[in-house]
DRENTOR-538853 format. One record per residue: residue number from 1; residue in one letter; z, x, y of N, C-alpha, C in turn. Coordinates in nm, 3 decimals. Layout:
N
   k r    n_up  n_east n_north   ca_up ca_east ca_north    c_up  c_east c_north
 NUM A       Z       X       Y       Z       X        Y       Z       X       Y
...
//
This chain:
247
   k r    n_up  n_east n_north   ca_up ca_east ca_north    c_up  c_east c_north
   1 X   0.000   0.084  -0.119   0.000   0.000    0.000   0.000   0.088   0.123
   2 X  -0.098   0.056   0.223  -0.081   0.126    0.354  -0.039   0.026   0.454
   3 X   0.046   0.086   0.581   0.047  -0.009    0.716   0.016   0.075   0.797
   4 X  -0.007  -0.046   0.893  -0.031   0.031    1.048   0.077  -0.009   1.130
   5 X   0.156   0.045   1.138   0.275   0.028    1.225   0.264   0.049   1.415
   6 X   0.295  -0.063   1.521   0.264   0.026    1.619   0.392  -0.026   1.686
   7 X   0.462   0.039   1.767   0.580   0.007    1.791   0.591  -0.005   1.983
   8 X   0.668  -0.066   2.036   0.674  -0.092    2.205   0.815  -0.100   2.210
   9 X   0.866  -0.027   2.354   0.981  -0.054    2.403   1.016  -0.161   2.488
  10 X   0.926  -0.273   2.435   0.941  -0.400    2.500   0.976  -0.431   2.379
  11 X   1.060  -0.575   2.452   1.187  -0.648    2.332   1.106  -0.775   2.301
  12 X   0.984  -0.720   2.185   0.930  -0.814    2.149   0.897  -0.872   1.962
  13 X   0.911  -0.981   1.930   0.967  -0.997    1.789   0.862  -0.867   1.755
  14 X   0.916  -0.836   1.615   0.766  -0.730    1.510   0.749  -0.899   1.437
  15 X   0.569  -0.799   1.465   0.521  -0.902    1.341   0.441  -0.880   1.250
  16 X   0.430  -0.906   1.080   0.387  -0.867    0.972   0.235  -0.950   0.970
  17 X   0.152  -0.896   0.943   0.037  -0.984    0.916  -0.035  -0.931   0.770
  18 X  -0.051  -1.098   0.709  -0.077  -1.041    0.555  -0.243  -1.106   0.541
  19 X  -0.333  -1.001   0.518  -0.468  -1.076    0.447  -0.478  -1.161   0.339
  20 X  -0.619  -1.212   0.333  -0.628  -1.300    0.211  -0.689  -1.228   0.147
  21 X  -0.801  -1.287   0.049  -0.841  -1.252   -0.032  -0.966  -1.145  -0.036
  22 X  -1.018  -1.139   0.141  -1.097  -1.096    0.154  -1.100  -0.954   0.211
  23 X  -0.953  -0.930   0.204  -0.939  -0.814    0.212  -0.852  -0.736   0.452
  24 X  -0.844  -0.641   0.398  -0.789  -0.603    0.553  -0.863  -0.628   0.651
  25 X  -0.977  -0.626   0.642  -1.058  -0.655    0.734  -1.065  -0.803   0.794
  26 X  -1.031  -0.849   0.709  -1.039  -1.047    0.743  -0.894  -1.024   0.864
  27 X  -0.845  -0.946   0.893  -0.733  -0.985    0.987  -0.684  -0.914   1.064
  28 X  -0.822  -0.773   1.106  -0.824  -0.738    1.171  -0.802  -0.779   1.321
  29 X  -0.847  -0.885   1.384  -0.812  -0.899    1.502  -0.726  -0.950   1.521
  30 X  -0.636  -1.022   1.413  -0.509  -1.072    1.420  -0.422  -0.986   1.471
  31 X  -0.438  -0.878   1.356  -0.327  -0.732    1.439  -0.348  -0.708   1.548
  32 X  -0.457  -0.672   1.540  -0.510  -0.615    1.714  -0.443  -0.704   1.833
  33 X  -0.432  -0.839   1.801  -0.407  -0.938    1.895  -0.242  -0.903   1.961
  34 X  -0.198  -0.918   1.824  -0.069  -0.862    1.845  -0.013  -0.750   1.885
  35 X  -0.066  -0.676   1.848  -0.083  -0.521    1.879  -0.096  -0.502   2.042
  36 X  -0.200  -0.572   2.048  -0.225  -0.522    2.196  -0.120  -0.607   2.308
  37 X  -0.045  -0.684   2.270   0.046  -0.744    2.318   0.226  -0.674   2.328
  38 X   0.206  -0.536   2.274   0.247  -0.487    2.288   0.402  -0.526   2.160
  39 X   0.372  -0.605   2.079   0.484  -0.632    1.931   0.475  -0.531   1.855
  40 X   0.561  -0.499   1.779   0.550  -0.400    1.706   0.464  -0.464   1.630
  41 X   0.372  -0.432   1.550   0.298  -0.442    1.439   0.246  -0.380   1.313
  42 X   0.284  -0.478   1.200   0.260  -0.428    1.031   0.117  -0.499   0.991
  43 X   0.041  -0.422   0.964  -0.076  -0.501    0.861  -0.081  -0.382   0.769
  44 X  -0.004  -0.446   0.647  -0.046  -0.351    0.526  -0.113  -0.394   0.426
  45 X  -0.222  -0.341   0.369  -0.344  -0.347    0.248  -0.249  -0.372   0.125
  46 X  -0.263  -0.510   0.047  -0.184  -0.507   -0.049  -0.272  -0.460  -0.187
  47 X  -0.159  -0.431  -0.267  -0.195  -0.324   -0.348  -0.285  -0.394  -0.439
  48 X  -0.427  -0.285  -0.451  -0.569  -0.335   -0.569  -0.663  -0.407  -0.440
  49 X  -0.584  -0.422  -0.355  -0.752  -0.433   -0.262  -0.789  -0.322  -0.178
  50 X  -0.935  -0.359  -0.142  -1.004  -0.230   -0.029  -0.997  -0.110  -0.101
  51 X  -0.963  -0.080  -0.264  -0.966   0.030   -0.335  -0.877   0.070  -0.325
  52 X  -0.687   0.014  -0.273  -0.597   0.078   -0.295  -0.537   0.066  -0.464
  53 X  -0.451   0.168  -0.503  -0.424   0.132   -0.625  -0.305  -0.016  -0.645
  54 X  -0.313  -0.093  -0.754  -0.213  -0.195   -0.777  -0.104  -0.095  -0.885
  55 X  -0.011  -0.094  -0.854   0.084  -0.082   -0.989   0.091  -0.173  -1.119
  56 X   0.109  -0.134  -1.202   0.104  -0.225   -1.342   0.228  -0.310  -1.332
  57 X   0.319  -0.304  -1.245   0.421  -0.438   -1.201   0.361  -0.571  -1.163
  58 X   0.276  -0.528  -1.023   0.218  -0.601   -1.013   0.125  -0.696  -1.025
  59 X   0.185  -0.803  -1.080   0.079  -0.898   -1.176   0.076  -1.029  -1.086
  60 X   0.184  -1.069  -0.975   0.153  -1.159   -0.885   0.202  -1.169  -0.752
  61 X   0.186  -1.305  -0.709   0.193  -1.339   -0.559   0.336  -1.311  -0.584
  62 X   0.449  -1.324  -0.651   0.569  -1.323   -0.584   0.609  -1.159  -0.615
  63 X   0.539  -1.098  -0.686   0.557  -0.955   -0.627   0.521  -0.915  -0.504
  64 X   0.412  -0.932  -0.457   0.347  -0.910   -0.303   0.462  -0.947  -0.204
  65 X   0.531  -1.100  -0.253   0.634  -1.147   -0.154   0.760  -1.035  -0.163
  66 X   0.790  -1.007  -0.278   0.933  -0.901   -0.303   0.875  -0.788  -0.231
  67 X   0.763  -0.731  -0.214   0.718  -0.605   -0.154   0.727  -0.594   0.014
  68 X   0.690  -0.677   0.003   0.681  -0.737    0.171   0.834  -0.764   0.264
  69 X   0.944  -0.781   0.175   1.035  -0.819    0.192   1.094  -0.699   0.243
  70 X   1.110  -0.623   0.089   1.171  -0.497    0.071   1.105  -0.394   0.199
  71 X   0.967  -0.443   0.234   0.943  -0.342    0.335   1.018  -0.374   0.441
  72 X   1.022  -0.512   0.501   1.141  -0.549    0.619   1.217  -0.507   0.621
  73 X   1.293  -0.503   0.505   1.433  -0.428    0.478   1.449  -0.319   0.487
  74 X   1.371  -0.231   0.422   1.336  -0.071    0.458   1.357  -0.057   0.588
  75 X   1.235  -0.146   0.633   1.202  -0.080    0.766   1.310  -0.160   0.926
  76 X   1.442  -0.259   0.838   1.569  -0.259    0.915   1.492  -0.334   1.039
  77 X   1.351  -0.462   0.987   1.349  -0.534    1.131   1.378  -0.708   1.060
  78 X   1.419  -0.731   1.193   1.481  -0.938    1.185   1.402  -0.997   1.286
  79 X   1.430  -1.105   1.281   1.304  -1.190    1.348   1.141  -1.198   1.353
  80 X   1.094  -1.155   1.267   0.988  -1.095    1.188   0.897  -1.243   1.199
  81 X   0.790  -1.205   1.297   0.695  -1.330    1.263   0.553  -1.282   1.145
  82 X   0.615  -1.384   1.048   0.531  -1.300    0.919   0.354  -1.425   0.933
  83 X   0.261  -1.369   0.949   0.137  -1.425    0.980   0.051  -1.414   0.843
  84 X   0.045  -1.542   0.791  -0.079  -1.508    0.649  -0.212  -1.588   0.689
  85 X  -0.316  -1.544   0.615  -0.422  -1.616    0.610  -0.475  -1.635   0.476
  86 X  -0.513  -1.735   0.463  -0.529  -1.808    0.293  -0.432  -1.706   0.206
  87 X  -0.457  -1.658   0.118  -0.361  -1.590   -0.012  -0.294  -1.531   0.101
  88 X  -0.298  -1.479   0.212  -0.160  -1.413    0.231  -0.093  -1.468   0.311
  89 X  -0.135  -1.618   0.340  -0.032  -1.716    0.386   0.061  -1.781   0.287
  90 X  -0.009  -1.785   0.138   0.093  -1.813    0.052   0.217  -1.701   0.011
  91 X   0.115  -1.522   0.033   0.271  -1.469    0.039   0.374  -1.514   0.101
  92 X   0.330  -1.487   0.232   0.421  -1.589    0.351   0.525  -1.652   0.306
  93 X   0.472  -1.759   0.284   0.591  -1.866    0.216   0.626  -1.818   0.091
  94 X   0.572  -1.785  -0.013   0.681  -1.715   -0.106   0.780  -1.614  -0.026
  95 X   0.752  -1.512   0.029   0.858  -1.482    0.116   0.962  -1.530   0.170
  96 X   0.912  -1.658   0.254   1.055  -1.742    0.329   1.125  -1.804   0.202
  97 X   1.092  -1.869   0.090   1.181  -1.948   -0.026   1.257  -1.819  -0.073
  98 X   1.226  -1.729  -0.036   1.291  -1.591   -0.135   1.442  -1.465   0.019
  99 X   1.374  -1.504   0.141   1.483  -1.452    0.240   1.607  -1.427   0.256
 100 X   1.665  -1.429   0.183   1.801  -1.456    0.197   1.851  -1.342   0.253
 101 X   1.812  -1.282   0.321   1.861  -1.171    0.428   1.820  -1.265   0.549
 102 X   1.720  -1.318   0.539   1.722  -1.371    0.673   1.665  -1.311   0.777
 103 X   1.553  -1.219   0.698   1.490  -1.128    0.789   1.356  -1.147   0.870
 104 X   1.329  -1.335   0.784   1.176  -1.406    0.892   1.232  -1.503   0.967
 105 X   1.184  -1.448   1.109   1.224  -1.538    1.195   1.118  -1.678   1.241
 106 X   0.990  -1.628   1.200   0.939  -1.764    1.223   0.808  -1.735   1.119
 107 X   0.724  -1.826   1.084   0.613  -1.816    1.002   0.490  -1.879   1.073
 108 X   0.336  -1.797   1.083   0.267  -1.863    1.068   0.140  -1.824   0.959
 109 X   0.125  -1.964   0.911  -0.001  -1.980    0.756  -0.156  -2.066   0.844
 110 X  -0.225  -1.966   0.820  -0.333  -1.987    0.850  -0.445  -2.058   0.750
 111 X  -0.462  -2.170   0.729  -0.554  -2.171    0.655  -0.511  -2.149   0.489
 112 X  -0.393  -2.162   0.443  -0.265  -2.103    0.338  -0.371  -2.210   0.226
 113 X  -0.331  -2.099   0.124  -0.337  -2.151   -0.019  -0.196  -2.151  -0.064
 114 X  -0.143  -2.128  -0.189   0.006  -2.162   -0.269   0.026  -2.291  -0.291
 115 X   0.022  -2.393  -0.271   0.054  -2.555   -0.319  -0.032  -2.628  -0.412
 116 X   0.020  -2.728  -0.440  -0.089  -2.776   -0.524  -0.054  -2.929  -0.476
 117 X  -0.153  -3.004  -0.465  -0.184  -3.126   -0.362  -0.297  -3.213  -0.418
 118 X  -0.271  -3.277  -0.535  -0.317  -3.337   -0.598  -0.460  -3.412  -0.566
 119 X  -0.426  -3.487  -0.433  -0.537  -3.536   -0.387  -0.655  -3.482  -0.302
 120 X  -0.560  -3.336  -0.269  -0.660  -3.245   -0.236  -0.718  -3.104  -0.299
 121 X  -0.783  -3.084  -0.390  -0.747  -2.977   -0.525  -0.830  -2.892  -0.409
 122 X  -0.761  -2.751  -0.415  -0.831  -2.606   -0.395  -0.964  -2.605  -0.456
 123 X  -1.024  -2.541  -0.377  -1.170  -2.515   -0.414  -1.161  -2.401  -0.537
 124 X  -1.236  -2.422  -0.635  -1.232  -2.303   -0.691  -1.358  -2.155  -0.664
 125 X  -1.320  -2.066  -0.596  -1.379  -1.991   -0.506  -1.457  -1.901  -0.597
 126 X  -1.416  -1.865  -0.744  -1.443  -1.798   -0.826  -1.570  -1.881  -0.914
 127 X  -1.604  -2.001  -0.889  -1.645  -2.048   -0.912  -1.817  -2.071  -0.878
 128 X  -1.787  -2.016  -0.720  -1.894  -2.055   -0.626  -1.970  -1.914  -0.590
 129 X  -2.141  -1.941  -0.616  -2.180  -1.812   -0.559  -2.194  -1.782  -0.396
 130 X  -2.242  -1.678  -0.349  -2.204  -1.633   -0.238  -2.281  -1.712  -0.100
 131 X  -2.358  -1.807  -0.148  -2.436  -1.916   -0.054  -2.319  -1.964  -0.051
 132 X  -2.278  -2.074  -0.137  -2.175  -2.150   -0.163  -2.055  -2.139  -0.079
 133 X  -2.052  -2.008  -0.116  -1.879  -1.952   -0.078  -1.861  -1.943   0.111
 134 X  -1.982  -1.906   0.135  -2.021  -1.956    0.261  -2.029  -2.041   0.329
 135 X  -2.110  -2.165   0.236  -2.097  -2.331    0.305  -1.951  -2.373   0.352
 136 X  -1.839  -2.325   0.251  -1.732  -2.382    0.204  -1.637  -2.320   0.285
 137 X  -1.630  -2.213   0.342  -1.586  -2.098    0.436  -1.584  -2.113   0.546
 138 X  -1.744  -2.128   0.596  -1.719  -2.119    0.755  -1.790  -2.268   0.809
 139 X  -1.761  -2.270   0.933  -1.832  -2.399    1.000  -1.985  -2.338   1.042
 140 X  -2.034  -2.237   1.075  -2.134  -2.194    1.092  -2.158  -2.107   0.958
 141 X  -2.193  -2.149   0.877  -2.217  -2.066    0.750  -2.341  -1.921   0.774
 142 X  -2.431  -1.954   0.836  -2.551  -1.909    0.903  -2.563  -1.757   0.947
 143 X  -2.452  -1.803   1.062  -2.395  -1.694    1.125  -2.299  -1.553   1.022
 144 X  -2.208  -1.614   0.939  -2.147  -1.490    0.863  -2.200  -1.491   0.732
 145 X  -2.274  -1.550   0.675  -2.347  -1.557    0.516  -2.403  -1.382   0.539
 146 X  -2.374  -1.357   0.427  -2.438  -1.202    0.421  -2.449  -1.196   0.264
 147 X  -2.613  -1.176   0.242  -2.698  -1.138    0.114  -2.643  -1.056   0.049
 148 X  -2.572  -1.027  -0.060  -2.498  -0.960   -0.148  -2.666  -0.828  -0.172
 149 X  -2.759  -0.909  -0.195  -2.882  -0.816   -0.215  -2.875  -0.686  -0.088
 150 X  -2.850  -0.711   0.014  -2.869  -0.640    0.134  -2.745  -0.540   0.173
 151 X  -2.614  -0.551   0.072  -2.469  -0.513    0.121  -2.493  -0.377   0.073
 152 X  -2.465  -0.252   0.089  -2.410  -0.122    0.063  -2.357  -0.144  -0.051
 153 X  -2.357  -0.048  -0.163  -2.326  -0.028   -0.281  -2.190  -0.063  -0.284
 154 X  -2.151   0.053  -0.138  -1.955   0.028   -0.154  -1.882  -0.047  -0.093
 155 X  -1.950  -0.160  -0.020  -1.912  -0.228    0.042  -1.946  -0.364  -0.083
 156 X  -2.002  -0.393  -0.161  -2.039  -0.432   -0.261  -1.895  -0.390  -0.353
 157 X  -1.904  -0.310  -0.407  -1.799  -0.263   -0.493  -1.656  -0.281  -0.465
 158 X  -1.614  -0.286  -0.295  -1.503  -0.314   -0.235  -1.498  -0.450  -0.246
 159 X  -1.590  -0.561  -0.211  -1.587  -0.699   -0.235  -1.541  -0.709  -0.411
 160 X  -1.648  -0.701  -0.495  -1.637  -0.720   -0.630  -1.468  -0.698  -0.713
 161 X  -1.414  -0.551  -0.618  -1.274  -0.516   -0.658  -1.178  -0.583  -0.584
 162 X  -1.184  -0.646  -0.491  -1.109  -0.770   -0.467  -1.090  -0.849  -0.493
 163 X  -1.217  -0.903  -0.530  -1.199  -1.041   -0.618  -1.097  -1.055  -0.736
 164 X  -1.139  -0.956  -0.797  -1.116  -0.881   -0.930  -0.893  -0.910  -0.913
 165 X  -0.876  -0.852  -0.874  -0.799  -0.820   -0.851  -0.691  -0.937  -0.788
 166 X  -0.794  -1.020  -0.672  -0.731  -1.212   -0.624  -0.717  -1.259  -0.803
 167 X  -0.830  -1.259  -0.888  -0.897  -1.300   -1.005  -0.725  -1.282  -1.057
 168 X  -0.669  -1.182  -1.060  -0.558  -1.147   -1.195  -0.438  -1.170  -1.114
 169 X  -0.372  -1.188  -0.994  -0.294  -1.218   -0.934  -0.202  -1.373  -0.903
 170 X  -0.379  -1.448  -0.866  -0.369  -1.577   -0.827  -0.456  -1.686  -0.929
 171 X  -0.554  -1.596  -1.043  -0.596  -1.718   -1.111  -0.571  -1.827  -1.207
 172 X  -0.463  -1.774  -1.265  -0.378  -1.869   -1.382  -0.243  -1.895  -1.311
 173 X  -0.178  -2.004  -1.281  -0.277  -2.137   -1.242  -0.361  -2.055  -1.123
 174 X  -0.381  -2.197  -1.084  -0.554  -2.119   -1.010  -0.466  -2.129  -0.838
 175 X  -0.476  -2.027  -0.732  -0.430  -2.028   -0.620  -0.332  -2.104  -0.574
 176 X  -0.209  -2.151  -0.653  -0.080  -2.182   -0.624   0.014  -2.179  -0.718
 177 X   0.119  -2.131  -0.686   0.276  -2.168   -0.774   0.357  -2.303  -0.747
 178 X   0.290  -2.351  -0.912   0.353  -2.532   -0.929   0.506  -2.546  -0.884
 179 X   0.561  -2.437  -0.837   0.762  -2.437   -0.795   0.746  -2.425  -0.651
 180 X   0.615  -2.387  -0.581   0.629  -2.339   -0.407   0.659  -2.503  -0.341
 181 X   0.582  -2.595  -0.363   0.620  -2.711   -0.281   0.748  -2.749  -0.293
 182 X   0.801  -2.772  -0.366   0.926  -2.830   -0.362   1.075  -2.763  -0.323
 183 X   1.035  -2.627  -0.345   1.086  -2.486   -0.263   1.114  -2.501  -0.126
 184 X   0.972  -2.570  -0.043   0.941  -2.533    0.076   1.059  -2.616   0.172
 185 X   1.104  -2.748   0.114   1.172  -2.799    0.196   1.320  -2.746   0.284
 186 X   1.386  -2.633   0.163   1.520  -2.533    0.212   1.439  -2.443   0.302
 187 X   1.345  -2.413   0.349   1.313  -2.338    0.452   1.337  -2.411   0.566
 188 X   1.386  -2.338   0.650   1.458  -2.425    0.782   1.382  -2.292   0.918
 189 X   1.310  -2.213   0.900   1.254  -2.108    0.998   1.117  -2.192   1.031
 190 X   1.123  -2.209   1.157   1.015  -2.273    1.206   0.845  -2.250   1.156
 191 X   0.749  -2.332   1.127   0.659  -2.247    1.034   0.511  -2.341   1.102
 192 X   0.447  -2.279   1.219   0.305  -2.301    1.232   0.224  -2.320   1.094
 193 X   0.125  -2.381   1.097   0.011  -2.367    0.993  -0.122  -2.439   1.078
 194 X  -0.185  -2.335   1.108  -0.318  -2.331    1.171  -0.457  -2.339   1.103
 195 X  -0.545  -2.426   1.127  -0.633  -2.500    0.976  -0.773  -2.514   1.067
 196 X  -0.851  -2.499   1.002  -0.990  -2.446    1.034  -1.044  -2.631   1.034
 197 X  -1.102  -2.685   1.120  -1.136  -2.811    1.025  -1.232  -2.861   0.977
 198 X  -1.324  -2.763   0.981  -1.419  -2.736    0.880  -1.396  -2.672   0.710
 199 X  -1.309  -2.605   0.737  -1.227  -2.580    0.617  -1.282  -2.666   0.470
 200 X  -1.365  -2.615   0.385  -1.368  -2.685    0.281  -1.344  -2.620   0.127
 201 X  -1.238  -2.480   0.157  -1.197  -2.466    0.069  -1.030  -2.557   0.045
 202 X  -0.955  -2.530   0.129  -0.854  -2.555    0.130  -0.841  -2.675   0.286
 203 X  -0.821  -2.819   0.222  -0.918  -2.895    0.361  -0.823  -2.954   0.484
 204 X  -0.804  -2.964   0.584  -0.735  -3.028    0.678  -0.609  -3.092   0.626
 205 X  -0.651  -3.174   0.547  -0.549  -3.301    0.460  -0.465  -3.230   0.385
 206 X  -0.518  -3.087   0.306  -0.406  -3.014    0.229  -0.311  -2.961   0.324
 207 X  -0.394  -2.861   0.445  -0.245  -2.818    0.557  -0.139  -2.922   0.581
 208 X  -0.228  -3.017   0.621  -0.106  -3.144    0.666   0.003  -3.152   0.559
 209 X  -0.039  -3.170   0.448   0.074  -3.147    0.312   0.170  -3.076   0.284
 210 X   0.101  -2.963   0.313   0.167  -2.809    0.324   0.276  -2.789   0.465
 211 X   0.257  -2.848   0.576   0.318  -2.840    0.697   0.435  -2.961   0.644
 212 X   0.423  -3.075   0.582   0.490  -3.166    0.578   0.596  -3.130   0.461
 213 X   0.589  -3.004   0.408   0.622  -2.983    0.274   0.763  -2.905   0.372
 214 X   0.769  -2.791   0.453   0.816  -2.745    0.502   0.902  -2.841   0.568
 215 X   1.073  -2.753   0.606   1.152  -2.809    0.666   1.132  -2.826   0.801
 216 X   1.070  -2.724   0.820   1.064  -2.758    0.973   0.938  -2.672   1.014
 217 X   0.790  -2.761   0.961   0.633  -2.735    0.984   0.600  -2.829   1.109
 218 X   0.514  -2.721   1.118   0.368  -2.844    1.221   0.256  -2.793   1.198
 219 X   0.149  -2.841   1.239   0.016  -2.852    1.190  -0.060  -2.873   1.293
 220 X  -0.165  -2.739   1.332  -0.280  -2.736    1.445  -0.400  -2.681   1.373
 221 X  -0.510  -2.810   1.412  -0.622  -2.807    1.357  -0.719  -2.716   1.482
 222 X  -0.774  -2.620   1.394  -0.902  -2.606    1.506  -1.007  -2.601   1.509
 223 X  -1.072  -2.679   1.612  -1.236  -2.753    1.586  -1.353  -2.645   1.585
 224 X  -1.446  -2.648   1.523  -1.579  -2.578    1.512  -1.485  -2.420   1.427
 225 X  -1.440  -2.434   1.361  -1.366  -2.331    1.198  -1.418  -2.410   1.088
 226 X  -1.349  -2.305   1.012  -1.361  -2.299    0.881  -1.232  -2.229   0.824
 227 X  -1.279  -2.168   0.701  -1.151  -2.066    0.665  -1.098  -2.041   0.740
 228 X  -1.150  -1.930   0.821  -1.099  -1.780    0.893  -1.126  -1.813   1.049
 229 X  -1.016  -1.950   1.078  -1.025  -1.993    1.243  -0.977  -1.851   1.381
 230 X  -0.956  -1.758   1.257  -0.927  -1.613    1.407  -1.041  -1.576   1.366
 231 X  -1.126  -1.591   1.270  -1.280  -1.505    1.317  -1.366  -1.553   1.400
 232 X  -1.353  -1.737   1.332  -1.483  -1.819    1.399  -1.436  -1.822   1.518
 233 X  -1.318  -1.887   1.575  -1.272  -1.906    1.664  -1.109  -1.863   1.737
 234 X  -1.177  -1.741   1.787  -1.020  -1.649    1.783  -0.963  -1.689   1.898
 235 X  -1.020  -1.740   2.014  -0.954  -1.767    2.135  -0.873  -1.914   2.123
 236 X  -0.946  -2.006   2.040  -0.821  -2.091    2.062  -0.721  -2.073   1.953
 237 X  -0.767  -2.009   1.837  -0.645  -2.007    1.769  -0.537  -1.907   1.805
 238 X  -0.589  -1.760   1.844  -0.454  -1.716    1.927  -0.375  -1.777   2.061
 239 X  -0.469  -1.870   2.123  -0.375  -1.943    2.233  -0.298  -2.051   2.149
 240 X  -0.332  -2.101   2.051  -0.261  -2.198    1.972  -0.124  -2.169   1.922
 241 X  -0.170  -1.984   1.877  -0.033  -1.920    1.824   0.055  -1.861   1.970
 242 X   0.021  -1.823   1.996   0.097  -1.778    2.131   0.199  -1.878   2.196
 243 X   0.071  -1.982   2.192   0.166  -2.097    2.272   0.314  -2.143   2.192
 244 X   0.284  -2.181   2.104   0.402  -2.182    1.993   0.489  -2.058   1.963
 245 X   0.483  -1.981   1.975   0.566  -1.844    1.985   0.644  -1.854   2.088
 246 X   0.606  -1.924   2.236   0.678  -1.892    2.329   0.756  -2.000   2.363
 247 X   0.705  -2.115   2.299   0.798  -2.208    2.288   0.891  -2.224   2.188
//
């Protein structure tokens, strides 16, 4: 696992930001956002993606959450706004059901997988080829669809070993732990969940579920997204998060 740690002598929360499935790069400007705001900031590569090694411990999401934890703890910070996007919004919340130090001070899940919501089933992503995975992804599919034919060998190989790797973590059951919903309600740390509403992997109606599941959720949709509402649309979703931070 690597981080990027950046630290300010302004008294401002640290905050952890965890990728999904698509790797460090999907949340790049998340950090940056924060970063340049002068918070301390963590974005660390969890282990088996982007070609880092996984340990043979690690076989799931609630290891990622114990790792993530233990790094807070290590690294002796509280009030910790822990930020996921799809799979690493479900670390997220495996994290807060697991706190008992008390070291997240607020949560936000972007676009979060982990639940299971009967009337709204997860897309199965493993399922879908890379047109597909696109339709289902973004609101402008057009714009970020990129020809697997046309990708760099290792940029190819970095995708393929991610998957690989989401594949053995999160696929049995398939992108949630059947114990996280009912978990979620003893969380009492305030918990954004920010939802693309184009979103047709994980759809509007599931956040709402997921926010309602939480003790104390809310739920902001944002228009012309998809998945990854800080790629498509980073300006209102960081004013969305901000605003809620400061309130």
């Amino acid at each position: 696992m690597t981080t990027d740690i950046k630290t300010s002598n302004h008294a401002r929360r640290p905050v952890l930001v965890l990728h999904g499935g698509g790797g460090s790069a999907t949340v790049a400007g998340l950090a940056q956002h924060f970063s340049s705001a002068e918070a301390p900031t963590l974005a660390p590569v969890h282990p088996g993606w982007d070609g880092t090694p996984r340990p043979d411990w690690c076989t799931g999401i609630d290891d990622l959450a114990f790792t993530y934890l233990h790094l807070l703890e290590d690294s002796d910070l509280t009030d910790v706004v822990v930020v996921g996007s799809s799979l690493g919004g479900w670390v997220a919340a495996e994290m807060a059901v697991r706190d008992n130090a008390r070291r997240i001070g607020r949560l936000v899940l972007i676009d979060a997988v982990g639940i299971d919501v009967p009337s709204e089933p997860i897309t199965d992503f493993f399922a879908l080829d890379p047109r597909a995975a696109a339709e289902h992804s973004w609101h402008e599919p057009d714009r970020f669809y990129a020809d697997p034919a046309t990708l760099p060998a290792e940029e190819l190989a970095r995708r393929q070993g991610n998957m690989a790797t989401m594949r053995l973590l999160a696929g049995d059951p398939y992108m949630h732990d059947p114990k996280l919903m009912r978990r979620l309600g003893r969380v009492r740390q305030p918990a954004l969940l920010v939802w693309g509403e184009s979103d047709r992997i994980v759809t509007p109606e599931y956040g709402a579920a997921y926010a309602n599941a939480f003790g104390n959720g809310r739920l902001e949709v944002v228009p012309e997204a998809g998945h990854l509402p800080h790629i498509e649309q980073p300006d209102a979703t960081f004013a969305l998060i901000d605003a809620w931070l400061r309130a």
